[in-house]
C-alpha positions as CSV (number, residue, x, y, z in Angstrom):
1,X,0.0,0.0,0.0
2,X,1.4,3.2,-1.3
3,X,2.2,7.0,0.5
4,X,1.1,9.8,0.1
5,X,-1.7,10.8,0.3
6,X,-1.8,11.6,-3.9
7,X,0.9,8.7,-4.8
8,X,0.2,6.0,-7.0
9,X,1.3,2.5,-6.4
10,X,3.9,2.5,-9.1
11,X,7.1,3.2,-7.2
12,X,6.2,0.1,-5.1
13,X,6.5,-2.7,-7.8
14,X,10.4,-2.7,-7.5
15,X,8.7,-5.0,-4.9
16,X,8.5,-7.7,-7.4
17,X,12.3,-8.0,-7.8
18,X,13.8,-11.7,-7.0
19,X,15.8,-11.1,-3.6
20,X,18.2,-14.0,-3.4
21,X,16.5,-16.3,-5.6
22,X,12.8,-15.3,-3.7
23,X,10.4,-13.0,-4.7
24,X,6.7,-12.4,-2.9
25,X,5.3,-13.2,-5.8
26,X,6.6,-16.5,-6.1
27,X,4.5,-17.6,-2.0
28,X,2.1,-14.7,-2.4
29,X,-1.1,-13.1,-4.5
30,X,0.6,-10.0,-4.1
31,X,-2.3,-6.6,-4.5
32,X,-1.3,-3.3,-5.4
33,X,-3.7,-0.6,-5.6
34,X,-4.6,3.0,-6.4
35,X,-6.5,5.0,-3.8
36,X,-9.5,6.9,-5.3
37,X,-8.5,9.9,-6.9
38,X,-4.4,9.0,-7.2
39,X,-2.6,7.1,-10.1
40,X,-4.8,5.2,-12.8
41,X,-8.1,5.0,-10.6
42,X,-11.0,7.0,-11.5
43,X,-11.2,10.7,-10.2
44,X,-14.1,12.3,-7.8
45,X,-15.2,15.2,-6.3
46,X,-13.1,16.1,-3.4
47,X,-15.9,15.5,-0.8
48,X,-15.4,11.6,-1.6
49,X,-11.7,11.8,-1.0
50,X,-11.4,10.5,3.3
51,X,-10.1,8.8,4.5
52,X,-13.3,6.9,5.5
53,X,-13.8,6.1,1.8
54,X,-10.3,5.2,2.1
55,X,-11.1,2.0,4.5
56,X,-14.2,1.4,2.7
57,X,-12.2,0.9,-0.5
58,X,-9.9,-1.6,1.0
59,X,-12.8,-3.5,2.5
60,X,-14.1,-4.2,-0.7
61,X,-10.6,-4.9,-1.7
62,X,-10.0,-7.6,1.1
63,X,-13.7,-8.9,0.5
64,X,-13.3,-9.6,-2.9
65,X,-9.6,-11.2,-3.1
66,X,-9.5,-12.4,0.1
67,X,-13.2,-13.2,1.2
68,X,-12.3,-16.5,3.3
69,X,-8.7,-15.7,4.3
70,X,-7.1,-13.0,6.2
71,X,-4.4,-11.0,4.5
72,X,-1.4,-9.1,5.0
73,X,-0.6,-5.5,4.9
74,X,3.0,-4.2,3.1
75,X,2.0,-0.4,4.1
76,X,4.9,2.4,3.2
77,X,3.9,6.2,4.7
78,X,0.3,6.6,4.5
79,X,0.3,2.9,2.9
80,X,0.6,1.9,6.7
81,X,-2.2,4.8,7.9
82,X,-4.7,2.8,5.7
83,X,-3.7,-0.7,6.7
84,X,-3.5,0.4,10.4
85,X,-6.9,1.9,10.1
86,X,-8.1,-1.6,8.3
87,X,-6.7,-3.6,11.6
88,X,-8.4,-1.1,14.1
89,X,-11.4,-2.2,12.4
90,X,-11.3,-6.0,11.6
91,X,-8.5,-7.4,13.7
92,X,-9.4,-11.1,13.1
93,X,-9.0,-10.4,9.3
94,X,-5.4,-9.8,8.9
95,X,-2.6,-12.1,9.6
96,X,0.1,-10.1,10.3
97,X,1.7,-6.3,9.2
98,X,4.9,-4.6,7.8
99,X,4.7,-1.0,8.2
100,X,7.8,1.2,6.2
101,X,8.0,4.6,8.3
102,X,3.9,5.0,8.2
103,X,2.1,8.0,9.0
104,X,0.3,9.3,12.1
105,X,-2.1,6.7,13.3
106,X,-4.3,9.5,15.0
107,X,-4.6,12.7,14.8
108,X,-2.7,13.6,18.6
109,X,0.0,11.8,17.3
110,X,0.5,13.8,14.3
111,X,1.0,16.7,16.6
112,X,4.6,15.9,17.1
113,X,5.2,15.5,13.6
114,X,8.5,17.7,12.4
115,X,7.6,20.9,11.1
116,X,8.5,20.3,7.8
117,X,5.7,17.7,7.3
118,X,3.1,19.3,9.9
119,X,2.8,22.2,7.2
120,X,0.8,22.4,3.7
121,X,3.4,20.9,1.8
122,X,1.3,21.9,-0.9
123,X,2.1,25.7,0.5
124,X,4.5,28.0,-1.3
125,X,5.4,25.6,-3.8
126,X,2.4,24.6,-5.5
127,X,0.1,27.9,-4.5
128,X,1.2,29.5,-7.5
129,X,0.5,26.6,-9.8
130,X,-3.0,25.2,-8.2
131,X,-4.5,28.0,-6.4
132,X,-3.4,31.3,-8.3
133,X,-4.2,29.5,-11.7
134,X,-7.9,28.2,-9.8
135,X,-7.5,24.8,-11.0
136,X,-8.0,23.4,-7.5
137,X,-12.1,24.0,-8.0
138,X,-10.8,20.2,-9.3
139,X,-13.4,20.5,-12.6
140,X,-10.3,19.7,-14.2
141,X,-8.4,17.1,-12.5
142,X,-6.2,16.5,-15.4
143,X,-4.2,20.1,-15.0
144,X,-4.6,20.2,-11.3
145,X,-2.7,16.6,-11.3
146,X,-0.3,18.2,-14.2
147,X,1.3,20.6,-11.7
148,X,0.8,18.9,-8.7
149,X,3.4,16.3,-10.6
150,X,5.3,19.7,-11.4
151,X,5.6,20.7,-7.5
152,X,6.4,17.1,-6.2
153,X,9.5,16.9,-8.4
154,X,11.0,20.6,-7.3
155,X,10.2,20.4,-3.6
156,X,12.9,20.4,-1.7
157,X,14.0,16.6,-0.6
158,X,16.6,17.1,1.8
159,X,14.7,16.3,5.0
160,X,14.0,12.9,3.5
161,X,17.1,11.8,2.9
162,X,16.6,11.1,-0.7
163,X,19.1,8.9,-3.1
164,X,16.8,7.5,-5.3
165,X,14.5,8.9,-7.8
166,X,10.5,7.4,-6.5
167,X,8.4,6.1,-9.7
168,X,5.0,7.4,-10.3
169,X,2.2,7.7,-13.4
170,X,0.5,10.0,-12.0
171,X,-0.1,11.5,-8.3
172,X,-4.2,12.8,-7.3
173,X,-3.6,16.4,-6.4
174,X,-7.4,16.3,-5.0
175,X,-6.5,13.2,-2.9
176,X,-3.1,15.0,-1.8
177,X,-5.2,18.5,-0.5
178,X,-8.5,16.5,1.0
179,X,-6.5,14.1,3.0
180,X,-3.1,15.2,3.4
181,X,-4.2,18.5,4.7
182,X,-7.9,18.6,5.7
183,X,-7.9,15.5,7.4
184,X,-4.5,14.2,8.2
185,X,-3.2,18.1,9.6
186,X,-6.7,19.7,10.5
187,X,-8.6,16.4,11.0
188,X,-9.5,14.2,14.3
189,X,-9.1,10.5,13.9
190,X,-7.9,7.8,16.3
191,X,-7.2,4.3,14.8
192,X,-5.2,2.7,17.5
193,X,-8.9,2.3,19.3
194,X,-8.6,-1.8,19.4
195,X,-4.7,-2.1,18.1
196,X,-4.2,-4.1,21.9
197,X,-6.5,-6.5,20.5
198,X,-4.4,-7.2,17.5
199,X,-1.9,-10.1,19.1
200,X,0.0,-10.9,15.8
201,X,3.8,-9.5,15.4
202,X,3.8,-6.2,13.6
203,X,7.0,-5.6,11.5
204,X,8.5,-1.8,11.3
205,X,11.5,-0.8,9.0
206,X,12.7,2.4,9.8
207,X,15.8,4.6,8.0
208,X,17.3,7.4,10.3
209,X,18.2,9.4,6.9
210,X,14.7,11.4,7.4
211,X,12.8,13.7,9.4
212,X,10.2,10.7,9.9
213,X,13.3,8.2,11.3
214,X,13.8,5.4,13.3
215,X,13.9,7.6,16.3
216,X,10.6,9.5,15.2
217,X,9.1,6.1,14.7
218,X,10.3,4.6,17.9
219,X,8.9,7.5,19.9
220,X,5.5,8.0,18.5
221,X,4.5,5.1,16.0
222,X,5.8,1.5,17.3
223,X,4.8,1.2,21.0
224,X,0.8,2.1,19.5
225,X,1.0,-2.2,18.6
226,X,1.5,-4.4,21.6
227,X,3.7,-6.9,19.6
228,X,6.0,-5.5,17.2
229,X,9.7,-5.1,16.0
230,X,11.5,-2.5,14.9
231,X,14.6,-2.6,12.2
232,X,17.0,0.3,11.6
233,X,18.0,0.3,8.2
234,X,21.1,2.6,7.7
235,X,22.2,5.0,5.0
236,X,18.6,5.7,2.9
237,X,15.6,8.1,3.2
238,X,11.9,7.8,3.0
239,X,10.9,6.1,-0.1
240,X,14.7,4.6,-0.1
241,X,14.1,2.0,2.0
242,X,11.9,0.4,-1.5
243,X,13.8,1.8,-4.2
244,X,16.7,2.0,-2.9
245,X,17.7,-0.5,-0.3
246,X,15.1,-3.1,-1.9
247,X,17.1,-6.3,-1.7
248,X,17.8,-5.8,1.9
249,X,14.0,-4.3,2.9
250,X,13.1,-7.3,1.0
251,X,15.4,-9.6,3.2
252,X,13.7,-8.3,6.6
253,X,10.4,-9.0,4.6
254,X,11.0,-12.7,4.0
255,X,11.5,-13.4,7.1
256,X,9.1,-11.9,9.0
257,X,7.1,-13.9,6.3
258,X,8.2,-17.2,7.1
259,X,7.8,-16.6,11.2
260,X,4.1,-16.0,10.4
């Protein structure tokens, strides 16, 4: 399950790469998807774009491939917002979790997030493009998207620790302004509610090269499962930790695989 909110699934494929002669998809029906409004999926008014259509979404999802077994969650950023919400809500659906430096899980915890994420990323560098140029009434999606793409490539990358370029078609600049900032910064969600009831080992990968590091994580994000580990994964940023240090994230994926 992809960040953002606004990416598309894309960058996460590298995923499919043989690690050592193993791959996921090899043991595993492995499901990527596009949250409404980002990458190839359809586009809608940004009323629909919550995060409570965001759950409802994946319901359908796990219903419909999974309808008699539970699943697993590979959740990067706000991929493992979504899939942590999912758990809060059906426990006894989900065998077990790896979570790649996720998101807030409630809204009090995104208070301590570093000022460089707390603020409209979409601020100063994309005003001009969405706001000046009024494409953000979102009656065109296809411009709005357009230079939200624009501002995502310019903004300034050096709090995550970036190596790597991060693969996208196309990022849902709707998705990115409804979620990411009226719900995620302004919003009031809690979805560690029931997480004590969850018993199963949750995984956490964490780099330190990032604003939203191994120390963040440990501090705010791991100790909100009762069973969990957490790995430190040296010398990569945010999305890094998939397209750049893939064989090794990989590695620390098969195995908490096989102790399932």
């Amino acid at each position: 399950m992809e960040g953002g909110p606004g990416d598309d699934f894309r960058y996460l494929l590298d995923f499919n790469q043989s690690n050592k002669g193993w791959s996921l998809l090899q043991d595993y029906q492995v499901i990527y998807h596009d949250y409404r409004g980002c990458g190839l999926s359809q586009r809608h008014p940004k009323d629909e774009l919550t995060m409570a259509n965001s759950l409802k979404d994946l319901e359908e999802l796990v219903d419909h491939f999974a309808p008699d077994e539970q699943v697993i969650f590979i959740g990067h950023s706000h991929g493992g917002v979504v899939a942590t919400q999912y758990i809060n809500s059906h426990t006894e659906r989900v065998k077990g979790a790896v979570l790649l430096k996720p998101g807030g899980f409630s809204a009090t915890i995104n208070t301590h997030l570093p000022e460089a994420n707390a603020v409209n990323l979409l601020g100063k560098d994309i005003n001009q493009a969405l706001w000046i140029k009024q494409l953000i009434g979102l009656d065109d999606h296809e411009k709005a998207d357009y230079y939200y793409g624009i501002a995502r490539v310019t903004l300034d990358r050096e709090n995550r620790g970036e190596r790597c370029p991060s693969k996208n078609f196309r990022g849902g600049a709707a998705a990115a302004l409804a979620i990411a900032i009226d719900e995620v910064n302004d919003g009031n969600y809690d979805f560690t509610t029931h997480l004590d009831r969850f018993t199963e080992q949750v995984l956490f990968i964490s780099s330190e090269e990032s604003d939203l590091g191994y120390t963040f994580q440990e501090k705010y994000r791991v100790g909100q499962y009762p069973y969990q580990s957490h790995i430190h994964m040296e010398g990569t940023g945010h999305n890094g930790l998939i397209n750049c240090k893939t064989s090794e994230t990989l590695g620390y994926i098969k195995a908490y695989l096989e102790g399932l």
